[in-house]
C-alpha positions in Angstrom: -13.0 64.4 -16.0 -15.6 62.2 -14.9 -17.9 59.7 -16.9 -21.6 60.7 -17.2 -23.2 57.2 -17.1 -26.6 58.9 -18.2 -24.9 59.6 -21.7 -24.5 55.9 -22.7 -28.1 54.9 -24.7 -29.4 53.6 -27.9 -29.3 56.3 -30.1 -30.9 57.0 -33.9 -28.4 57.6 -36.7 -29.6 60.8 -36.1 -28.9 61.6 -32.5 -25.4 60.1 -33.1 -24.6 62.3 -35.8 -25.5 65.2 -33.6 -23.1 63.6 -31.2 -20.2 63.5 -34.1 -20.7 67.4 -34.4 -20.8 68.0 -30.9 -16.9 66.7 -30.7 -16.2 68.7 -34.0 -16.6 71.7 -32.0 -13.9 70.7 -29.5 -10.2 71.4 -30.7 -8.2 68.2 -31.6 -6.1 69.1 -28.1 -9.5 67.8 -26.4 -10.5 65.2 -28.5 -7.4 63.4 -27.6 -7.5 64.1 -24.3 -11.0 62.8 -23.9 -10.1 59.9 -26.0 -6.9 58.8 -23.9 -9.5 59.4 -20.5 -11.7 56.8 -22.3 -8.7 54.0 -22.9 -7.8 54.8 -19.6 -11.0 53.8 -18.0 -11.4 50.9 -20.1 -8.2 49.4 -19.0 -9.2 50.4 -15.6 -5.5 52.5 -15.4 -4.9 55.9 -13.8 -4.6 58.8 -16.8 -2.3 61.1 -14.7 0.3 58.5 -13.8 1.8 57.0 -16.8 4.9 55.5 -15.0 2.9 52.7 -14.0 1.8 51.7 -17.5 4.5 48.6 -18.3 4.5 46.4 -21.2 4.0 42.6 -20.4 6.9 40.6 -21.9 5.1 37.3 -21.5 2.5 38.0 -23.9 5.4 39.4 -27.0 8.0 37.5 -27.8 11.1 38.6 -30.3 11.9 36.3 -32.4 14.7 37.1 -35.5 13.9 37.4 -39.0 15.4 34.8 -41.4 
């Protein structure tokens, strides 16, 4: 899948509910798959590898519950 950069603009409230039933039409199968694509880029991490997706333990810590 690749990201059409043209796509991105400022948009009425009309031409982005055009957009809304444009990804109505796709099956729920696609609109995940288009939306994992998108996290994907924006954490700048390869969608066909997930073995190299690790948590960081620095940021989390466990702590116990009183």
């Amino acid at each position: 899948m690749k990201l059409d950069k043209k796509a991105f603009a400022i948009k009425t409230f009309a031409q982005a509910d055009n957009n809304r039933a444009y990804w109505l039409t796709k099956t729920p199968k696609e609109r995940l798959a288009a939306a994992w694509n998108f996290s994907c880029r924006m954490y700048n991490l390869n969608p066909d590898n997930l073995e190299e997706i690790k948590l960081d333990r620095t940021i989390f810590k466990i702590r116990k519950r009183k």
